[in-house]
C-alpha positions in Angstrom: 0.0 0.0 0.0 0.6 3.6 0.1 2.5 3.4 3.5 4.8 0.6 2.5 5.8 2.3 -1.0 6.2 5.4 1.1 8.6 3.3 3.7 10.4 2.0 1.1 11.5 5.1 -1.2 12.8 6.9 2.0 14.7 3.7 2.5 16.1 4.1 -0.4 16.2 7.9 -0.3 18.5 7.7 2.9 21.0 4.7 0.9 21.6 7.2 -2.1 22.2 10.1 0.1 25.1 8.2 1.6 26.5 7.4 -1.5 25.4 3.8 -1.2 24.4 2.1 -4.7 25.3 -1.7 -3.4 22.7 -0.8 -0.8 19.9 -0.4 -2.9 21.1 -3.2 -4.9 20.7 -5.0 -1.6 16.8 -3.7 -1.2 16.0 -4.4 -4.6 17.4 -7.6 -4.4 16.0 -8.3 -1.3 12.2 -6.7 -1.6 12.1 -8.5 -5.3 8.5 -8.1 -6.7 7.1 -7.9 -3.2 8.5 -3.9 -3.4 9.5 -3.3 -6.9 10.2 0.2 -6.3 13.5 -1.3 -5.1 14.6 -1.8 -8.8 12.8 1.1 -10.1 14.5 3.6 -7.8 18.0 1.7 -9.1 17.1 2.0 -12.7 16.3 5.6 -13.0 19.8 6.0 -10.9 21.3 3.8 -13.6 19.9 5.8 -16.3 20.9 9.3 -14.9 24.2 8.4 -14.7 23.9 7.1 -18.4 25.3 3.4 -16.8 24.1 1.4 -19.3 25.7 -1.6 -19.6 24.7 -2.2 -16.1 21.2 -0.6 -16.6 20.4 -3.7 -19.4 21.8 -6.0 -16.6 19.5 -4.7 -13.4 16.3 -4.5 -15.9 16.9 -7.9 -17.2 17.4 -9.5 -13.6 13.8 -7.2 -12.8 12.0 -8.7 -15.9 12.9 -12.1 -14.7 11.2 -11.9 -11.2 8.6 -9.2 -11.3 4.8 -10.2 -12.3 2.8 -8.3 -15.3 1.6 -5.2 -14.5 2.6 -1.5 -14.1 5.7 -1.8 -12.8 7.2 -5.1 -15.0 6.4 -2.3 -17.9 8.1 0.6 -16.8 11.2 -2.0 -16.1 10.9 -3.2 -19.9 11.0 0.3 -20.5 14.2 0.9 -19.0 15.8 -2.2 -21.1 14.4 -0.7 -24.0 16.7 2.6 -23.1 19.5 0.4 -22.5 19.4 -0.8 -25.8 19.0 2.5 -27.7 22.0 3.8 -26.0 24.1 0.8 -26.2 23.2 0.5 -30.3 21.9 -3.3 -29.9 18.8 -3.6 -31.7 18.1 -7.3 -30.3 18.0 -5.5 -26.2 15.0 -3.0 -28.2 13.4 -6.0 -29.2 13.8 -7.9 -26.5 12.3 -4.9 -24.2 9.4 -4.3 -26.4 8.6 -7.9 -26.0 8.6 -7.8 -22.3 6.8 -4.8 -22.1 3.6 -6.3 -24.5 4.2 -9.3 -22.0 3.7 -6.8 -19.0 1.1 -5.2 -20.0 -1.1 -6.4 -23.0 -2.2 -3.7 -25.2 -2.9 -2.4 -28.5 0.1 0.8 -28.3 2.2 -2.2 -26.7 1.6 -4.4 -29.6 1.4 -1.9 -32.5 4.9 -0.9 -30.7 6.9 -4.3 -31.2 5.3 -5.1 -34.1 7.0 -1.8 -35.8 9.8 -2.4 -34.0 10.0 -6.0 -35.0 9.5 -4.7 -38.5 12.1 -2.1 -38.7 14.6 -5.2 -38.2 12.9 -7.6 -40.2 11.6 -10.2 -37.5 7.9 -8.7 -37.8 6.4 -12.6 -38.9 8.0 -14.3 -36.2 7.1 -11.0 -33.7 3.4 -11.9 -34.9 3.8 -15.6 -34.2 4.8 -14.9 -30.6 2.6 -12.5 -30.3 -0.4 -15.2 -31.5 0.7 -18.1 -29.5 0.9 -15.8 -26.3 -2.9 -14.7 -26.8 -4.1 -18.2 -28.1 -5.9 -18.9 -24.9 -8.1 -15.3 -25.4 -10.8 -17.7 -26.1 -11.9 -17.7 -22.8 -11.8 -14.2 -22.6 -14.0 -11.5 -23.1 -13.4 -7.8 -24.2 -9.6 -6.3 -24.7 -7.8 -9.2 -24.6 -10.2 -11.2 -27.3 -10.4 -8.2 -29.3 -6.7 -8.1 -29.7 -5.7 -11.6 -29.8 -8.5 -11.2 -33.0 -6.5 -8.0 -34.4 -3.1 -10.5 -34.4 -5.1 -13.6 -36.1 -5.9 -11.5 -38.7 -2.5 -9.5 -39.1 -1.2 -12.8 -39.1 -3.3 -14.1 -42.1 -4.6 -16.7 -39.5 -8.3 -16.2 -40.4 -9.7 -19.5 -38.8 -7.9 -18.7 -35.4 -10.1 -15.4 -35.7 -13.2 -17.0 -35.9 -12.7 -19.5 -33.4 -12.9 -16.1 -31.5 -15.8 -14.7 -33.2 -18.0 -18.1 -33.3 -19.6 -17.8 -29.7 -20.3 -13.7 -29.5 -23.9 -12.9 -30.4 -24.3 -11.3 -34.3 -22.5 -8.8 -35.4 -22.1 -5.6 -33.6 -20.3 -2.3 -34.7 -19.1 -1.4 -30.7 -15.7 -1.2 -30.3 -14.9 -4.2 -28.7 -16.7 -6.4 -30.8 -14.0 -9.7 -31.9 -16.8 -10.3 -34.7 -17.1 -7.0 -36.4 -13.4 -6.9 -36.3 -13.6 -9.9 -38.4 -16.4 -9.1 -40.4 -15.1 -5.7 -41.4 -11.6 -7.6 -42.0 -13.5 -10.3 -44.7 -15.3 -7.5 -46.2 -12.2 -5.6 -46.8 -10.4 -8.1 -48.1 
């Protein structure tokens, strides 16, 4: 809660006014995903000081135990800056996937995919992207609609009506997985 994030950044407030970066290591290390300000409060240290051979390093180890959600993002985030500064487009991949991963979204997705694109991996981008949302089937709303927007990008029209076959007729709300599809078939 608010208390405990509250706690925790003076905690680490008070180790980076003694000059103490192995001490927030420590926290980070220590709090994990229970606290994941820990590892954000290191990271945007990292970053300042433009450290970013060891900002890829601390980001990857955060990815690796931190769930999806807010703060696995902003982490991805930080890898993705890593990588822009270090010139190595496979750590801007690689962050871009873990941020879609963190938090599944449309300006997430449309965001690897271009990325993915720019370096030529955009089919096999898609293909991770599809087998990561294949069980949307039992979902309903975002989730559906967008596993539906990557199994038509994807050319994997039968996938996109498994989604569709179960909603009620066609309806133009955003939202809808089956006038996705229908407006998709018509277009094409």
């Amino acid at each position: 809660g608010f208390i405990y994030d509250r706690l925790a950044k003076l905690r680490l407030e008070a180790a980076s006014f003694h000059g103490d970066p192995g001490r927030i290591d420590q926290l980070a290390r220590s709090w994990q995903a229970k606290q994941p300000l820990g590892y954000l409060f290191r990271l945007k240290q990292l970053e300042s000081a433009a450290d970013w051979h060891n900002l890829k390093e601390m980001a990857r180890e955060a990815l690796a135990i931190l769930k999806p959600g807010e703060a696995k993002e902003q982490v991805a985030t930080y890898l993705i800056t890593a990588g822009r500064n270090l010139s190595d487009d496979s750590i801007v991949l690689d962050g871009k996937k873990e941020r879609f991963k963190a938090n599944i979204c449309d300006d997430n997705m449309v965001d690897l995919l271009d990325e993915a694109g720019n370096q030529g991996k955009r089919g096999a981008a898609l293909a991770e992207i599809c087998a990561l949302l294949t069980d949307a089937t039992k979902d309903t709303g975002e989730k559906k609609l967008l596993a539906a927007k990557a199994f038509i990008m994807a050319g994997n029209i039968e996938q996109a009506m498994l989604l569709a076959k179960e909603e009620k007729a066609v309806g133009w709300s955003y939202g809808s997985a089956t006038g996705l599809l229908f407006g998709s078939i018509l277009f094409l």
